[in-house]
Structures are given as structure tokens and as C-alpha cells.
KOLMIRO-208093 format. One record per atom (N, C-alpha, C): residue in one letter; y, x, z. Coordinates in steps of 0.1 Angstrom, whole numbers, padded with zeros to 4 digits, always signed. Layout:
<nodes>
AYXZ...
</nodes>
This chain:
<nodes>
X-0057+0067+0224X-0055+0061+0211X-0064+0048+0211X-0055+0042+0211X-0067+0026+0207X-0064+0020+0191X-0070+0009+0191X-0074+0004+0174X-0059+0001+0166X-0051-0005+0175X-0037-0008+0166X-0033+0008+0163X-0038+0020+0173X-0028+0033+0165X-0036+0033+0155X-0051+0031+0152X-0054+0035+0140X-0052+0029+0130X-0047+0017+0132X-0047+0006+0117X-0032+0013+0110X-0024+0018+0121X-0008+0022+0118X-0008+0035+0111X-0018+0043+0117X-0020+0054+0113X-0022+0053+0099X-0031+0043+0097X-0043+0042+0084X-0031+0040+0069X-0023+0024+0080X-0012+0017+0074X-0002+0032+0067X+0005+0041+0072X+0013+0050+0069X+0000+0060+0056X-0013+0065+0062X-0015+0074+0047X-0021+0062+0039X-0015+0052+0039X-0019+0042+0023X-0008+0039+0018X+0006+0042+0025X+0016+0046+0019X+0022+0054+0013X+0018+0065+0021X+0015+0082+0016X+0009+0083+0006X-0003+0080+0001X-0007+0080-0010X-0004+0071-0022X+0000+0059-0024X+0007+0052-0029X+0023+0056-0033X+0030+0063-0022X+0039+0070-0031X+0035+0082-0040X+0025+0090-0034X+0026+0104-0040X+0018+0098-0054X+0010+0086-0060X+0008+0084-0071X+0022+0077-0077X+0029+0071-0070X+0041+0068-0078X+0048+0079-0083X+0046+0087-0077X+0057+0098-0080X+0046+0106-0091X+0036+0106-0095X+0025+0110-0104X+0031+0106-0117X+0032+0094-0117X+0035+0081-0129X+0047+0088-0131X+0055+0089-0124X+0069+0093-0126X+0070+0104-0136X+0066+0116-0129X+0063+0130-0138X+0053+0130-0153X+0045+0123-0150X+0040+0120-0163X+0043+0113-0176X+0060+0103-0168X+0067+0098-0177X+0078+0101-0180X+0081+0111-0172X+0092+0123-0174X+0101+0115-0170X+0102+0110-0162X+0112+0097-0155X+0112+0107-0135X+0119+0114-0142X+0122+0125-0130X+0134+0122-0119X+0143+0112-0123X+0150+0107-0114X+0146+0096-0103X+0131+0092-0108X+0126+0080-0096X+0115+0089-0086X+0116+0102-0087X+0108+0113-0077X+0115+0106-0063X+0130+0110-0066X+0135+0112-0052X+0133+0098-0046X+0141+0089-0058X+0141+0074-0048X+0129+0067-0038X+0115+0073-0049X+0108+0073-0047X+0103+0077-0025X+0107+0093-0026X+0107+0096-0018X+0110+0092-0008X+0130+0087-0011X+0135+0079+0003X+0130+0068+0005X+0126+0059-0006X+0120+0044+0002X+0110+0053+0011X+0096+0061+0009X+0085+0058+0016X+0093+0067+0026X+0100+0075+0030X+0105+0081+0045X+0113+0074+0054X+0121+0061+0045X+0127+0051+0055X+0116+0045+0056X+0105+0037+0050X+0094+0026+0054X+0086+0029+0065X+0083+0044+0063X+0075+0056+0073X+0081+0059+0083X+0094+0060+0084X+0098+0065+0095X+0097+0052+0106X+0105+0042+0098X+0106+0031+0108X+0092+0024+0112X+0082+0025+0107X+0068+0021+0113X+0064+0031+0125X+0070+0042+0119X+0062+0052+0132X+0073+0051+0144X+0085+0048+0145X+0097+0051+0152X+0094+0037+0162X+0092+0029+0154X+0091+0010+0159X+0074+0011+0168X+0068+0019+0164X+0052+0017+0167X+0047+0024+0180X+0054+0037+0180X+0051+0052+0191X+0062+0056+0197X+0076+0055+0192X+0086+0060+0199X+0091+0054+0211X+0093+0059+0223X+0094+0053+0236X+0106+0061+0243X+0124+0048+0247X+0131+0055+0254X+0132+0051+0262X+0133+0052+0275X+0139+0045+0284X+0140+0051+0295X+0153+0055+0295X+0160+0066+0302X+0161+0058+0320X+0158+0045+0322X+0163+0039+0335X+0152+0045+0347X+0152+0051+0358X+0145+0054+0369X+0150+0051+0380X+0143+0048+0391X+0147+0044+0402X+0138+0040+0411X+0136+0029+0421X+0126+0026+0429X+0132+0007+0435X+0120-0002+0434X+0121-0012+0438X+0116-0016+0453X+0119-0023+0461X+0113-0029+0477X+0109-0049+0469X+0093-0048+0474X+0092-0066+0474X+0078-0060+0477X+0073-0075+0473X+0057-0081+0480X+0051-0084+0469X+0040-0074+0465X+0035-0072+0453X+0025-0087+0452X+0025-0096+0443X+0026-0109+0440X+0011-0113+0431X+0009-0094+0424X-0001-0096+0413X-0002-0084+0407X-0017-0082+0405X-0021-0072+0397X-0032-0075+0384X-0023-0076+0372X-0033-0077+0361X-0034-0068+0353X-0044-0072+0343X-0051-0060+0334X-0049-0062+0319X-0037-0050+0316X-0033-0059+0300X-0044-0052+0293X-0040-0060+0278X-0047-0063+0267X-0051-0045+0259X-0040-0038+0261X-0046-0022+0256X-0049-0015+0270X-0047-0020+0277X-0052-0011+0290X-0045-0004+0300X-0034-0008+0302X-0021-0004+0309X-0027-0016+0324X-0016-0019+0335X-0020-0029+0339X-0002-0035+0343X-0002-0045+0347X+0010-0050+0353X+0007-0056+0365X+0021-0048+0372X+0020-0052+0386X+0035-0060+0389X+0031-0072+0393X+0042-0081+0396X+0051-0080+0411X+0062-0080+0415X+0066-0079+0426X+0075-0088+0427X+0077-0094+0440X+0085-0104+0445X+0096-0101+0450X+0110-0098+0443X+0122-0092+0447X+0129-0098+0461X+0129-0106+0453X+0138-0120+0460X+0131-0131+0460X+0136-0144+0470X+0128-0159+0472X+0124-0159+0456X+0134-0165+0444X+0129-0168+0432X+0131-0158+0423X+0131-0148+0422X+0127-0139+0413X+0116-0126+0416X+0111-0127+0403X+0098-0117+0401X+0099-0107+0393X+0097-0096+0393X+0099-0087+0382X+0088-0077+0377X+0083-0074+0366X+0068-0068+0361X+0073-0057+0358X+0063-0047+0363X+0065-0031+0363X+0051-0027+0355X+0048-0018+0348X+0036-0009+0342X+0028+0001+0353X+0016+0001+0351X+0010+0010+0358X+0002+0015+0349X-0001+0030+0347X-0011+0037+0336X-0022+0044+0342X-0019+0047+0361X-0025+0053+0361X-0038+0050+0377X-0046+0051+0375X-0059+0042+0380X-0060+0042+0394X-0055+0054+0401X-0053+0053+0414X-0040+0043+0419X-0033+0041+0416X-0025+0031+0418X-0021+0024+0417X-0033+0021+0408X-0038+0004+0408X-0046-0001+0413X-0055+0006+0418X-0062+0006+0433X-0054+0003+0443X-0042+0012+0444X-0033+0010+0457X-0026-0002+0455X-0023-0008+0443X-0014-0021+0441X-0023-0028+0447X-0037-0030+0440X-0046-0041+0445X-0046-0041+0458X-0047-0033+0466X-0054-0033+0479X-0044-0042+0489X-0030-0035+0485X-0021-0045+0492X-0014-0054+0487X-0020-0064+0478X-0016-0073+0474X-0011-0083+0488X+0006-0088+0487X+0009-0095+0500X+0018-0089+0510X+0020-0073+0505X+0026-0065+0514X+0038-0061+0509X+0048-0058+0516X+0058-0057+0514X+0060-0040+0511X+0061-0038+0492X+0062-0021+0492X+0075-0015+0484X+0075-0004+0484X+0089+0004+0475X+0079+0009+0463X+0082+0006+0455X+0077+0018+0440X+0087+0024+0435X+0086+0035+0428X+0097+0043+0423X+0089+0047+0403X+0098+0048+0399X+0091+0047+0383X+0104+0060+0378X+0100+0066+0372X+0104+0077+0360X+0109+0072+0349X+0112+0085+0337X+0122+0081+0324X+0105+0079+0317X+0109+0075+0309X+0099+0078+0296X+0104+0074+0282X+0102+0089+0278X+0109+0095+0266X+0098+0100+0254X+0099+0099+0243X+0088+0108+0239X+0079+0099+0226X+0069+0100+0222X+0061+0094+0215X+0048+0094+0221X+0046+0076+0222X+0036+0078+0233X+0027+0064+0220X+0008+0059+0223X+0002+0057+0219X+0008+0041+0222X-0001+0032+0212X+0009+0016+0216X+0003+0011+0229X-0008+0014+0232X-0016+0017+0248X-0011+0018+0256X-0002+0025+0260X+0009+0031+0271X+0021+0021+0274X+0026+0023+0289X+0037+0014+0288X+0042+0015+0280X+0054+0005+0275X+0064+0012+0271X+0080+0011+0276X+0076+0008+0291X+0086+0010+0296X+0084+0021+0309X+0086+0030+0317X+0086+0038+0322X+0075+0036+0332X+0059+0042+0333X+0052+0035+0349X+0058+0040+0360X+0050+0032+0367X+0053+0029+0381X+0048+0047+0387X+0051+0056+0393X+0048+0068+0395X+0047+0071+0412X+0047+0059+0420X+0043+0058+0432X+0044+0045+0439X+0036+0045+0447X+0036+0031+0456X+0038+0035+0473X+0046+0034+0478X+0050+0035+0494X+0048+0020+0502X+0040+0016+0511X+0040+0009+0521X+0052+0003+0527X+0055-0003+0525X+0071-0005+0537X+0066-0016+0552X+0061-0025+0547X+0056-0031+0553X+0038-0045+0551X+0036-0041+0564X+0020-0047+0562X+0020-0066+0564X+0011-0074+0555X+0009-0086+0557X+0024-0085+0559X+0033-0090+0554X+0047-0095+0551X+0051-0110+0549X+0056-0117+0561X+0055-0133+0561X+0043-0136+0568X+0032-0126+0574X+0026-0137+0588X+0025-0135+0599
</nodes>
């Protein structure tokens, strides 16, 4: 959990409570028909903040071959590892987990296979959010000299 889940977190019970006082006013003005509406706005507003914020699909898995180009360190704490497919294209994969980003680093230059998983689920805004990287295989050493 890092600072954006908390502000989102924070952001949804200041909604929560702002309806459940709307709906207070409501009953006290015997205006019993604005309970419900009440209700659906904050479960659409709520749902879609939490849905847009934590929910994570991405059913694609498989494994890539290139000459890992770069290893950086993002901003919540994931890292991205760049690989060199082809002459002019590059493509950026997630890594979450610290041993194998060690192994990206080390062979930065070499020509490797990674294989990456689904990732489904509700995950923190920290985390990829697209499927990590869940192995790194050697194919070839110092590649191009």
C-alpha cells in the first residue's frame, strides 16, 4: 500500500459519509424517496473509483526473446524492464519482484526470453498493472560482440 491507495481510500469514506448524512437530511425531511437515489449515485461514484483505481485484468501471457536495453525504477516501486524486440522496436514489461531485477540488471546487453502471467484480481496502485515479468531465461550472452 502506498500514499495514492490511501488518499483513494480516504477519497471513498468521505463519500461514505457524505452520503450516509445525505440520506440523514433525507429521513428527517421525510423525503424518503431521495434514500435510494441517493444510494445509487454514491455506489456508481464508489464503484467506479475503486474499479478504475485497484482493479487489474489482463488475461494476455506468454514469453518474449530480445536484448534487455534497460532497467528502471518507477515512481510507486514496480521497475520497468525494456527489451529490444526487433532493430526499431522496444517494448516495456513490469517487474515486482527484486530478484529479477537483479537478474534484468546484471545482463543488461544480453540477449534473453521472459515469460509473464495473467493478472487478475484487485491489486494496490503500486503493482504492475499489467501482468509481471515471472521469469528471466538467458538465451544468449554479450549479443552483437
Amino acid at each position: 500500500m502506498n500514499w495514492l491507495d490511501v488518499i483513494i481510500i480516504l477519497l471513498i469514506i468521505i463519500l461514505t459519509i457524505g452520503a450516509m448524512i445525505l440520506q440523514g437530511i433525507a429521513i428527517s425531511d421525510r423525503e424518503y424517496s431521495m434514500i435510494g437515489g441517493v444510494f445509487v449515485v454514491w455506489l456508481v461514484i464508489v464503484g467506479f473509483i475503486f474499479l478504475v483505481s485497484f482493479v487489474r485484468i489482463d488475461k494476455k501471457s506468454g514469453s518474449t526473446v530480445g536484448i534487455i536495453t534497460s532497467v528502471d525504477k518507477n515512481f510507486f516501486g514496480t521497475t520497468a524492464l525494456y527489451i529490444k524486440t526487433t532493430e526499431t522496436s522496444e517494448e516495456e514489461y513490469c517487474i515486482e519482484d527484486n530478484n529479477i531485477v537483479e537478474i534484468a540488471k546484471e545482463n543488461i546487453g544480453n540477449k534473453i526470453k521472459i515469460s509473464y502471467g495473467t493478472r487478475i484480481g484487485i491489486y494496490s496502485t503500486g503493482a504492475c498493472n499489467d501482468a509481471p515479468v515471472d521469469s528471466i531465461t538467458i538465451v544468449e550472452e554479450k549479443y552483437g560482440e
